[in-house]
C-alpha positions as CSV (number, residue, x, y, z in Angstrom):
1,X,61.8,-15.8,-20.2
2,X,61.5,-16.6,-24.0
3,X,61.6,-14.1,-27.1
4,X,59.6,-14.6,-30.7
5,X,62.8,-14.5,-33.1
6,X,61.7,-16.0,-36.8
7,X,58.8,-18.0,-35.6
8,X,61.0,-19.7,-32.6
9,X,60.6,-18.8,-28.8
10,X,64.2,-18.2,-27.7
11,X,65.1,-19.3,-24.2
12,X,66.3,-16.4,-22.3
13,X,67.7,-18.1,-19.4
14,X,71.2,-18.3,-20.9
15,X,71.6,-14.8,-22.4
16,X,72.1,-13.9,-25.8
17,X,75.0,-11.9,-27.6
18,X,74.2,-9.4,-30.7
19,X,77.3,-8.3,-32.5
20,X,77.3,-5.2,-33.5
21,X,77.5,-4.5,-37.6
22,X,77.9,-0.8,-38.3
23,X,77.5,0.3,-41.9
24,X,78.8,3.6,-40.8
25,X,81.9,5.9,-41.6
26,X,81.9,7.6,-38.6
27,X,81.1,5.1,-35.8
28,X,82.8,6.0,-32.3
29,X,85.1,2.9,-32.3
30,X,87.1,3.2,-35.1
31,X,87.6,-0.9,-34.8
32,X,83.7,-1.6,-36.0
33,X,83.9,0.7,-39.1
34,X,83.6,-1.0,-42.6
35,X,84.6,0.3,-45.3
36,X,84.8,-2.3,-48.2
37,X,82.5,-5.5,-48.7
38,X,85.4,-7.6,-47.9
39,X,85.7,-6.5,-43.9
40,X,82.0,-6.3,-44.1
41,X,81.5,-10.2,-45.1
42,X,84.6,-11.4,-42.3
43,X,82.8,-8.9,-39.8
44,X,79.5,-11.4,-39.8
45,X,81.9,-14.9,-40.3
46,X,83.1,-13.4,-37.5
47,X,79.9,-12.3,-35.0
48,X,78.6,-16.2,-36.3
49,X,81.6,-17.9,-35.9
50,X,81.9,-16.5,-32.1
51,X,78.6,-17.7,-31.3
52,X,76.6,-14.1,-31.4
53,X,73.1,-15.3,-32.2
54,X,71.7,-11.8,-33.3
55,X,73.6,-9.8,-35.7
56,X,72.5,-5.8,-35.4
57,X,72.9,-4.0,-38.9
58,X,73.5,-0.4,-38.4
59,X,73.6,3.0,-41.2
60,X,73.0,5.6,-39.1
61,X,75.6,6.9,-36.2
62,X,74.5,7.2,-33.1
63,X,77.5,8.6,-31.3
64,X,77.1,11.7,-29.7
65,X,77.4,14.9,-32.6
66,X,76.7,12.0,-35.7
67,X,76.3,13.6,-38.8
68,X,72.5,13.3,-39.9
69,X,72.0,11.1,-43.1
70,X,68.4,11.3,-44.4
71,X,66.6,8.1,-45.1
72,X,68.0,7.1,-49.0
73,X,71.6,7.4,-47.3
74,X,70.8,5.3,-44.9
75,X,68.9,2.5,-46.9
76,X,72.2,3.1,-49.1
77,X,74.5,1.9,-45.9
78,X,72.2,-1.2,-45.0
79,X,71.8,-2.7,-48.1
80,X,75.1,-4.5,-48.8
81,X,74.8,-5.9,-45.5
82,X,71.3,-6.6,-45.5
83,X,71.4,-8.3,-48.8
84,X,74.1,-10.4,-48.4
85,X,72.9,-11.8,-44.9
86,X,69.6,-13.2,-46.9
87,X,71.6,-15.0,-49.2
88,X,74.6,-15.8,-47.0
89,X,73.5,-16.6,-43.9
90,X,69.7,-16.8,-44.1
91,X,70.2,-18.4,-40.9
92,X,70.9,-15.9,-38.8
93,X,68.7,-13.4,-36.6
94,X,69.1,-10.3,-38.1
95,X,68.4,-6.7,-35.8
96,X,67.9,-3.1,-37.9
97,X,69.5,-0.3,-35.8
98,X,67.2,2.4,-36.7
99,X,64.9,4.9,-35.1
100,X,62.9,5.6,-38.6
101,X,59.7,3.7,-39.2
102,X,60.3,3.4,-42.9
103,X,63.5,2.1,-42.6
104,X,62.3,-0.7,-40.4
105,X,59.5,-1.8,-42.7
106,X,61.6,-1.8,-45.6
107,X,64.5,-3.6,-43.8
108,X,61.7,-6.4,-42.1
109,X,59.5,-6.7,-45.8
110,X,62.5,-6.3,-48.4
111,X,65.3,-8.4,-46.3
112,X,63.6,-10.1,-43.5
113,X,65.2,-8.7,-40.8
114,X,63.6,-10.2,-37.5
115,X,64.3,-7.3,-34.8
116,X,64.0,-3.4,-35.0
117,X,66.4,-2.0,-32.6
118,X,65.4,1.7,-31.6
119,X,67.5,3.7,-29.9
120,X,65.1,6.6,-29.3
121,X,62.1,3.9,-27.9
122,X,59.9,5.7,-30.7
123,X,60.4,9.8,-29.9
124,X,62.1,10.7,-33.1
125,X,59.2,8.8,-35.1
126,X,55.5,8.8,-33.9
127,X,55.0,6.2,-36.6
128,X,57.3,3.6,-35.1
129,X,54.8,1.9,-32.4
130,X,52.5,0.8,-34.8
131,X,54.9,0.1,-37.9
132,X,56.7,-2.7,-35.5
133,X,52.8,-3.8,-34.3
134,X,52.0,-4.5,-37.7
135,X,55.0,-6.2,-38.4
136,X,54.6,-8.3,-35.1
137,X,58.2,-8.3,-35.3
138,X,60.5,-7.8,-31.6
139,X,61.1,-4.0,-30.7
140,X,64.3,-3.5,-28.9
141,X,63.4,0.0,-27.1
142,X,66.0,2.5,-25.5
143,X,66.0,5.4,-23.5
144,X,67.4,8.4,-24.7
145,X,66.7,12.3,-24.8
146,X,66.9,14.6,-27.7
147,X,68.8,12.9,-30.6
148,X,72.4,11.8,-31.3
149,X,73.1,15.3,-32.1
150,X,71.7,17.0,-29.0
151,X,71.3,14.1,-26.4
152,X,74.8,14.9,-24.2
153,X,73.1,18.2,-23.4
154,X,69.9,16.6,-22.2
155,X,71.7,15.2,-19.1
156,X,69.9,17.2,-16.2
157,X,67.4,14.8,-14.6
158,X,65.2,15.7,-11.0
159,X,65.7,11.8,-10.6
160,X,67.0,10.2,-13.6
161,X,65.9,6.4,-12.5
162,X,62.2,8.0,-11.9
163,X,62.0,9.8,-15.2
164,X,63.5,6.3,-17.2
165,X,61.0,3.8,-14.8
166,X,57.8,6.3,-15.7
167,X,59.0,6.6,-19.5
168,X,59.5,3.1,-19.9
169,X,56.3,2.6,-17.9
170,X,54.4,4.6,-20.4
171,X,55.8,3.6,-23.3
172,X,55.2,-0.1,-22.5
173,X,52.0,0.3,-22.2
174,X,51.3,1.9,-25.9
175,X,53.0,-0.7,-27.1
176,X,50.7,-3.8,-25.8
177,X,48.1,-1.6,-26.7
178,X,48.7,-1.9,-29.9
179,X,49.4,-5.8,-29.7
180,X,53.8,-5.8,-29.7
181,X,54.3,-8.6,-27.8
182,X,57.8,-8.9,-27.7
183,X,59.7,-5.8,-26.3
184,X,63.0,-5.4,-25.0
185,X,64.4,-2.9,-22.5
186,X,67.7,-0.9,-23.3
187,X,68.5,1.8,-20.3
188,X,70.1,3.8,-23.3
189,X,74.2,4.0,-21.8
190,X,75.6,6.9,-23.3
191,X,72.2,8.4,-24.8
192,X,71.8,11.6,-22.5
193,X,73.5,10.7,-19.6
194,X,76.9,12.2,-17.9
195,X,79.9,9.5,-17.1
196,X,78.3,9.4,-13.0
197,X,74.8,8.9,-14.1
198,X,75.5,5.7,-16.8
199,X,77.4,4.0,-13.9
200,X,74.1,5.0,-11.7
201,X,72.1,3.6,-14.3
202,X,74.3,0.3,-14.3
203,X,74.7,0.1,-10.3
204,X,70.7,0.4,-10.4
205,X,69.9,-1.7,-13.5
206,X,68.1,-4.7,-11.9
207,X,65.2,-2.4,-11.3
208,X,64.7,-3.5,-14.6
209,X,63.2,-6.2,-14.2
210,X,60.2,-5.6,-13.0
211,X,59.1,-4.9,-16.4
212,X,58.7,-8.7,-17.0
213,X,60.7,-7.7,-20.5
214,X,64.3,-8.9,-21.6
215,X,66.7,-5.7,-20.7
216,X,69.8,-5.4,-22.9
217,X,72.7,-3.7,-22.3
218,X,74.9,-1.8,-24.6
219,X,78.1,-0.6,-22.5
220,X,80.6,-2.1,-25.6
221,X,83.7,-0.3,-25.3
222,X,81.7,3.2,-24.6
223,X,82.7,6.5,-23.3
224,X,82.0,5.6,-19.3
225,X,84.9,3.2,-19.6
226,X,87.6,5.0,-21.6
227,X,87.1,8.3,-20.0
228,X,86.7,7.0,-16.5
229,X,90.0,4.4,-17.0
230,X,91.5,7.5,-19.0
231,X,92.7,4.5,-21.6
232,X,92.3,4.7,-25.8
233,X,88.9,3.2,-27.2
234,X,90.9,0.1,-28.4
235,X,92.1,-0.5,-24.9
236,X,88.1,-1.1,-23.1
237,X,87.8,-4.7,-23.4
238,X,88.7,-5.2,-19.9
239,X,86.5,-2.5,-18.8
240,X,83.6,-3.9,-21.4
241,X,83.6,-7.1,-20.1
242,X,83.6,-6.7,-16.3
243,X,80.6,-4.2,-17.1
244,X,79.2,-7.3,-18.8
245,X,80.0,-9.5,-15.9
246,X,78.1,-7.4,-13.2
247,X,75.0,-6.7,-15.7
248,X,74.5,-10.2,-16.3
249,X,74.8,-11.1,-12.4
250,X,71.8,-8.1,-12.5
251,X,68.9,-10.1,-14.5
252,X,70.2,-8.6,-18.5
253,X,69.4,-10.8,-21.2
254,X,70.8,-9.5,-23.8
255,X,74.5,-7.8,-24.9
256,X,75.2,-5.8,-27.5
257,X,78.5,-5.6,-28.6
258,X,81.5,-5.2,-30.8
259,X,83.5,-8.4,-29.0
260,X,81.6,-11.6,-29.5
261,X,83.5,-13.9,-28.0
262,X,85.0,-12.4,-24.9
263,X,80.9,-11.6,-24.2
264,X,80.1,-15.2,-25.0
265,X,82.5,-16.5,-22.7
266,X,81.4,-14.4,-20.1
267,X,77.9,-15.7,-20.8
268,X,79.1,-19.2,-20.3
269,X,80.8,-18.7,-17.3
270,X,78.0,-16.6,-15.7
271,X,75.6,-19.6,-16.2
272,X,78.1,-22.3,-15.3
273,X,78.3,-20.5,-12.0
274,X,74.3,-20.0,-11.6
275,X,73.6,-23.8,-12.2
276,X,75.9,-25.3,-10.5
């Protein structure tokens, strides 16, 4: 399995890490806030220097009750970040967390940013689809009801793996359509789904797969660990990784998350053990 990232095809047989970069104030893990330029430039050292090939540049909250920001203050939050990663580490595969089709044109024609990650797989902006088929760039799509402010009321399903196969179905199908090539899966943890359901959704994520499209996973440090260990946010790595572990044993590609190199390791190991 191979993804288009800056003209390359990337080799997904040994899965990829994307460290998470939030631009935020009011992020859910206190740990990935930045606040000054400084822990914003050791922050991507850091993601590089652990071996996270993707680095996923985020200015708008998406924790459940986020305040809404309107499109300048969001462009505001990127910039540093998105600036200093074209000069600094040109190198580097850059993702926009966004779910607003201007803000992933600008970020991909202004900065070069190679990946628009969408949380809301194009419901909050009917524009999205064909702003990322123009920009032929990879569209990382999620699942998610409502919006960050209403989405943990949106959790009552008939069958929630039904309803997230047929959307995904449809949605897929739009977008090669309209000529995206490169798509990614993200069963949305956390966007509109109770504490049971996410760990459904995990138990049940190889089903996947039959999309014949990367899926990513984005369990880092979230709510179904610390309320279901009943531990502190800080104290989830455990929890993170053996989430990790099992969703990489299930067919995922990709990990997104705030601890590079406990995910790389478990990357390494995960492959050692399938090849040998």
């Amino acid at each position: 399995m191979f993804i288009n990232l800056k003209g390359y095809l990337h080799d997904l047989n040994e899965p990829l890490v994307m460290g998470i970069l939030n631009m935020t104030p009011d992020s859910f893990y206190p740990g990935s806030r930045i606040r000054q330029r400084e822990q914003m430039e050791r922050r991507i050292a850091e993601i590089w220097e652990e071996g996270g090939k993707i680095i996923d540049v985020g200015g708008y909250s998406s924790r459940p009750d986020a305040s809404d920001i309107d499109v300048e203050e969001e462009k505001r939050r990127l910039k540093p970040a998105l600036e200093y990663l074209m000069t600094s580490f040109s190198d580097a595969i850059v993702s926009v967390d966004t779910f607003r089709s201007e803000v992933a044109r600008w970020a991909v024609e202004e900065y070069g940013v190679a990946i628009v990650n969408d949380i809301s797989g194009g419901s909050l902006d009917v524009r999205m689809f064909e702003t990322v088929a123009k920009l032929q760039v990879p569209y990382i799509m999620a699942h998610m009801r409502g919006t960050p402010q209403t989405m943990q009321r949106e959790t009552n399903y008939r069958d929630m793996m039904e309803e997230i196969m047929l959307y995904f179905a449809d949605k897929l199908q739009t977008l090669r359509l309209l000529g995206v090539n490169d798509i990614v899966i993200d069963p949305g943890f956390g966007f509109g789904k109770t504490l049971d359901q996410n760990y459904e959704l995990m138990r049940l994520i190889r089903q996947f797969t039959m999309f014949e499209c990367p899926v990513m996973a984005g369990v880092s440090r979230k709510s179904m660990i610390y309320n279901f260990l009943n531990c502190s946010v800080e104290d989830t790595l455990n929890g993170t990784t053996v989430l990790h572990t099992f969703a990489l044993l299930n067919g995922v590609r990709l990990l997104r998350v705030h601890d590079v190199k406990s995910a790389v390791e478990a990357i390494k190991i995960i492959t050692k053990l399938k090849n040998s």
